[in-house]
Each structure stands twice: as structure tokens, then as C-alpha cells.
N, C-alpha and C positions, 0 to 999 in steps of 0.2 A: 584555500577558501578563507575568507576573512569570518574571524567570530564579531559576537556585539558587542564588542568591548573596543575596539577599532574600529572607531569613529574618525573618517579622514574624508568629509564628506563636503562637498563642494558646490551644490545647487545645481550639478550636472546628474543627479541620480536619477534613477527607474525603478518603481516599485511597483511589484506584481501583489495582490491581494487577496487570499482567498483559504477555506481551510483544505485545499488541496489534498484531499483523502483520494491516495490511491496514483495520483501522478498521472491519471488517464489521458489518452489525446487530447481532449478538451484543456486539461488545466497546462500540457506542456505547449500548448499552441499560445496562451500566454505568457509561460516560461521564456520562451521562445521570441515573442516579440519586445520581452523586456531587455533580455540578453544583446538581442541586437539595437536596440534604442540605445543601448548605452555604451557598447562598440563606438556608433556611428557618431556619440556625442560627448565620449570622452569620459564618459560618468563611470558608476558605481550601477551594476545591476543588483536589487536587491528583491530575494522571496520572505514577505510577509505573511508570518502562519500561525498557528496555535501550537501550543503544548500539550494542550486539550484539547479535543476535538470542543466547539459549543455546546452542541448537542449532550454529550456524557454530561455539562453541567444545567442543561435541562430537561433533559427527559428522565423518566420518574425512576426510582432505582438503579441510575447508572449501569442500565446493561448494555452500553449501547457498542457495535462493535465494529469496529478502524480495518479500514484495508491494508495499511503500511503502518508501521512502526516509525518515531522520529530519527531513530540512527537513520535506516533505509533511505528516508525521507532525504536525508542530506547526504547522502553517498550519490541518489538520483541526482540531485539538483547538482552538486557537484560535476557529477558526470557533463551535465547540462549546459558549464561553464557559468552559473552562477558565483558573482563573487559575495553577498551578503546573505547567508539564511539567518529570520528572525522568529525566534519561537514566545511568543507573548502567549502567558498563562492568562485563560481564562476565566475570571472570578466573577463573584459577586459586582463589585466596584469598578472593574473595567466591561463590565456585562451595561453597565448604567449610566456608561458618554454616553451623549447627546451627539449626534452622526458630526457635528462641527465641532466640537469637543475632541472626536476622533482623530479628526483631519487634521487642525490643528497638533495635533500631538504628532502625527505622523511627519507632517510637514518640517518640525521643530527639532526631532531624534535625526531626522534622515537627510534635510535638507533635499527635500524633491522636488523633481523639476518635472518628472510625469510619471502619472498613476496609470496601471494594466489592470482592467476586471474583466470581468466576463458578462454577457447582457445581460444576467441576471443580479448582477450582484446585489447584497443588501448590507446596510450598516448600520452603528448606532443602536442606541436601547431600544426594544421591538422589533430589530431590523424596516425603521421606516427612513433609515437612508436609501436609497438607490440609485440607478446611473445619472440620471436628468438633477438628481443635489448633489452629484457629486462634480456636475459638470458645473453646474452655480457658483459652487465653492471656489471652485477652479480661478476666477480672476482677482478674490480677496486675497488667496491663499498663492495664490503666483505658479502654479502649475498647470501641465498637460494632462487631459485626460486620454485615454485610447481602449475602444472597448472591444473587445474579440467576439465575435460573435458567433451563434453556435456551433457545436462540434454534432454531427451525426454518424450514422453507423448504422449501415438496412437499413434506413429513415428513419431511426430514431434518436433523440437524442441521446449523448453518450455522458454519463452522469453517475458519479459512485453510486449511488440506491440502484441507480439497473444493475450495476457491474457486482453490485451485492445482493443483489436478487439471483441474477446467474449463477452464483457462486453456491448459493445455499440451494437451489434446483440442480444442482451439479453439470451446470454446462459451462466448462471449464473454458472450452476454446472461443466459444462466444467474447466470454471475460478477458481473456488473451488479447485478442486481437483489438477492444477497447483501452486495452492498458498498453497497449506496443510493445508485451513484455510478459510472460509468464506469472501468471500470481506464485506467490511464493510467501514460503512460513520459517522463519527462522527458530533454530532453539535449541536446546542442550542435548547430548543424548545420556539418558538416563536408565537407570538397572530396571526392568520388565519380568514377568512372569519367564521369560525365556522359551516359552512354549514355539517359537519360531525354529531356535536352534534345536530342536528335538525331533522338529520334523525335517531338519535340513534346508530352511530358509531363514536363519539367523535377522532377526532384525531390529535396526536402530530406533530404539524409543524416544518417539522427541518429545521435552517437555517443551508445550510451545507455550504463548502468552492469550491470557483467559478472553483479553480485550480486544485479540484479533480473528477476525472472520475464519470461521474451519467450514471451512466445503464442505457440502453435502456427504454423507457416509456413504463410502463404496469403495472400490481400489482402482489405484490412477496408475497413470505410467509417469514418474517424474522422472526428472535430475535434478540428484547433490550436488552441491558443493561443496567439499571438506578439502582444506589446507588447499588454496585456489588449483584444486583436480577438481572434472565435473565426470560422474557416473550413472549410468542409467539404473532406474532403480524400480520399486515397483512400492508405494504406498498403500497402505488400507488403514482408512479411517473409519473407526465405530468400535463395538463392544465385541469383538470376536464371540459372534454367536452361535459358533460350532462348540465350543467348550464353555456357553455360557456366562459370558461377561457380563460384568455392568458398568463398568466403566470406557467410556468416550477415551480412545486413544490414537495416537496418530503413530502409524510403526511403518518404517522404510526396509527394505530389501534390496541393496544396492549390491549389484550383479558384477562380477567379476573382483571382489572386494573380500580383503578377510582379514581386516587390520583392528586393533582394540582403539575404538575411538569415545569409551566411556567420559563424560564428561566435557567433550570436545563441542564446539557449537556448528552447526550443519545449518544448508540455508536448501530448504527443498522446492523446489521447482514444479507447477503442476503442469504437465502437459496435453493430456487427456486424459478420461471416465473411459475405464475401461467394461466396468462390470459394479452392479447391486453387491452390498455383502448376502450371501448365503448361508445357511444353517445347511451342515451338511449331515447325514446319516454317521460316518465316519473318520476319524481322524486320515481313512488313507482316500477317501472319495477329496478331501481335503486339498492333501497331498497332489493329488492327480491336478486338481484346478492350478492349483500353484504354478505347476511343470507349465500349463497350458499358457497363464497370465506369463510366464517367465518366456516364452519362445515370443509372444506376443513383444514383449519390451525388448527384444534383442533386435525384431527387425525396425523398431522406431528408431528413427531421427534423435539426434541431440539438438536441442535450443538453446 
């Protein structure tokens, strides 16, 4: 994949636009048709995105929280046969183009020859660009416009805010199947209370990242991926409220596994909600659910 420092750009480009949170059907069906545009025309496909989400720099307090990560982000689009990802940090001052001010700049970096959005897009300070100025611009600026038009899913549309709504109501598969792809939490595994390995279900404590979406509290059936091996496993996110937690934690049990992967980074996989976290009467009433959730993950499928 070409970085943004390779600049070998010819006025046969395609640039896709958008902040692409999440990589769902909708945003790779533009992926998609920018890829092929520039197949068929010799150019340069290129994904234009943020380094920041917009939103984290305007909604109040920065809590705002990312479905993918920007590594992710370009290992996807990679996957995808993109040859350009462009990550422009969003500021103050690039918050404050004037939507042809935008264009302009894009036009001039990239040399393009046609722009990919999606029928909603917006641009420029306020977001009061959108498709009908961006198709205006279009013959000052000497480009294509091409505008993809909705993605749906059960009739609805398919859009990071539902797939982030799913998420956080724990309907895991719903969010799957808009993403074409398992959501998934990358992240270190880190030293825990150990209270896992005491009862006999030893489990990997992920530090994951604060900025990324944590599903709903309960225990999922996923798969690992450590050192490209993938394992079935069994996660529970929350405060283990049998022995009284207070701290929000994400801990995996990856089945058939007994190797010291302290410090190694793990990419977990959700597949399904299997069950609520439960307060249980005792550490062995516990124990017995575990055994139960464990026979459950053995007869699931790998994704």
C-alpha cells in the first residue's frame, strides 16, 4: 500500500470520502466502487479519512467512542486492494474550509479525476457542503462525481450509530452481519486478579483502548487471534460480580490453550451473547456455569 508521502499522482485518481467508522457494508460499497474506477482507468484508488473521528473534536468532553482503530482501518482497506489510505487530522483550522476551500485542496494533493460519497455526505465548515455542491464544483474543479447510494439491512439503514447501538444493547450478530465481519477489540494481555486460574478457567486480561466501543456486559462466545492461530474462547465483559468487582474488564478463556502470552497483543473476535453476567451464591455455583458456557463454545463454529 502506498503511504502519503508518495505522491505519484496523474489526474487518473479516485477518491472515496468519508469518516468511515467501522468499515460497514455501506462505507465498503464505496470502497469498492472506488477501487474499481481506478482499475478500469488506470489511476490511483485513494481512501480519504480522519485521524480523528469529527465528532471526538466536537462533542463535549471527548467521550465519543470509534468502532475500529486506525491500524485496523488500513489492514481492512488494504485487504480491500486500496492503493492510497489518507488520514487528515481533524482540527480547529481544517474544521473551518469553506466546502470549496475543501475541494480545492483535495483536487490539488491528489490530483482527482473522480470523487466516491455516499448520498449523504456533507462537507466543509458546518457541514453545508453536500452532494448537489459537490456535483457544482465538479466542472470548475475538473472531476467525477459518483454517489453510492443507501446501504440497508431488515430495512433499515446500515450506519455506524445503529451498529453502535447494537453493540452496546449486546446484539452482537445483528452488528456482524452490517459490518461483514465480526467486531472485534484488539489489545495487550495484561497481569489480573487471577481469580480465573483458581477456579480453573485461566483468563487473558485485555487491556483494550478507552476510545473503543466495549459491548454490552455479559459473556460472548469469541475467537482469538494470537500469533496468526485463531481459538475459541469464551469472554466476559464487566465487573465479576460474584466476588464483587468494580472495575469494567474484558477477560477471555481461550479453550484448548495453555501457553504464557503475558504482554502479547490478541485481537478478540465477537461472535455471539451468550448469557447476562450473574452474581452467583458461590464461587462453585460459578464454576458449574463456566463448565456449562465452556461445552456451549466447543460446539460453535469458527468465523
Amino acid at each position: 500500500m502506498l503511504n502519503e508521502n508518495n505522491k505519484t499522482f496523474n489526474k487518473m485518481n479516485y477518491i472515496a470520502l468519508g469518516s468511515f467508522d467501522g468499515l460497514h457494508r455501506g462505507h465498503l460499497s464505496l470502497v469498492k466502487k472506488t477501487v474499481s474506477l481506478a482499475i478500469e482507468n488506470n489511476g490511483k484508488s485513494i481512501v480519504y479519512t480522519f485521524r480523528n473521528h469529527p465528532r471526538s473534536l466536537l462533542k463535549s468532553g471527548n467521550t465519543f467512542k470509534l468502532l475500529l482503530d486506525n491500524s485496523s482501518k488500513s489492514e481492512i482497506l488494504h485487504e480491500e486492494n486500496v492503493d492510497l489510505v489518507f488520514f487528515e487530522e481533524f482540527n480547529e483550522n481544517f474544521m473551518k474550509l469553506s466546502p470549496e476551500e475543501f475541494i480545492e485542496y483535495l483536487c490539488d494533493k491528489f490530483d482527482v479525476r473522480g470523487i466516491v460519497v455516499g448520498f449523504n455526505y456533507k462537507f466543509g465548515y458546518k457541514n453545508v457542503g453536500n452532494v448537489e455542491l459537490l456535483k457544482t464544483f465538479s466542472n470548475k474543479y475538473n472531476y467525477e462525481v459518483y454517489v453510492v447510494e443507501t446501504c440497508t439491512y431488515l430495512e433499515e439503514v446500515v450506519s455506524s450509530t445503529r451498529i453502535r447501538e447494537n453493540l452496546l444493547k449486546g446484539d452482537i450478530e445483528l452488528a456482524n452481519e452490517m459490518l461483514t465481519r465480526p467486531y472485534f477489540i484488539k489489545g495487550k494481555v495484561v497481569h489480573g486478579k487471577q481469580l480465573g486460574r483458581k477456579l480453573g478457567f485461566p483468563t487473558a486480561n485485555v487491556k483494550y483502548e478507552e476510545n473503543i466501543v466495549l459491548p454490552e456486559q455479559g459473556v460472548y462466545y469469541t475467537n482469538i487471534i494470537w500469533n496468526n492461530n485463531i481459538y475459541k474462547s469464551i469472554t466476559s465483559i464487566g465487573n465479576n460480580p460474584t466476588v464483587e468487582g468494580s472495575e469494567i474488564t474484558l477477560e477471555s478463556f481461550m479453550l484448548d490453550f495453555d501457553k504464557d502470552i503475558y504482554n502479547d497483543e490478541i485481537k478478540v473476535n465477537f461472535i455471539k451473547r451468550f448469557r447476562d453476567n450473574v452474581k452467583f451464591n458461590s464461587l462453585d455455583e460459578l464454576i458449574i456455569q463456566l463448565n456449562k458456557d465452556k461445552l456451549m463454545a466447543e460446539k460453535e463454529k469458527f468465523m
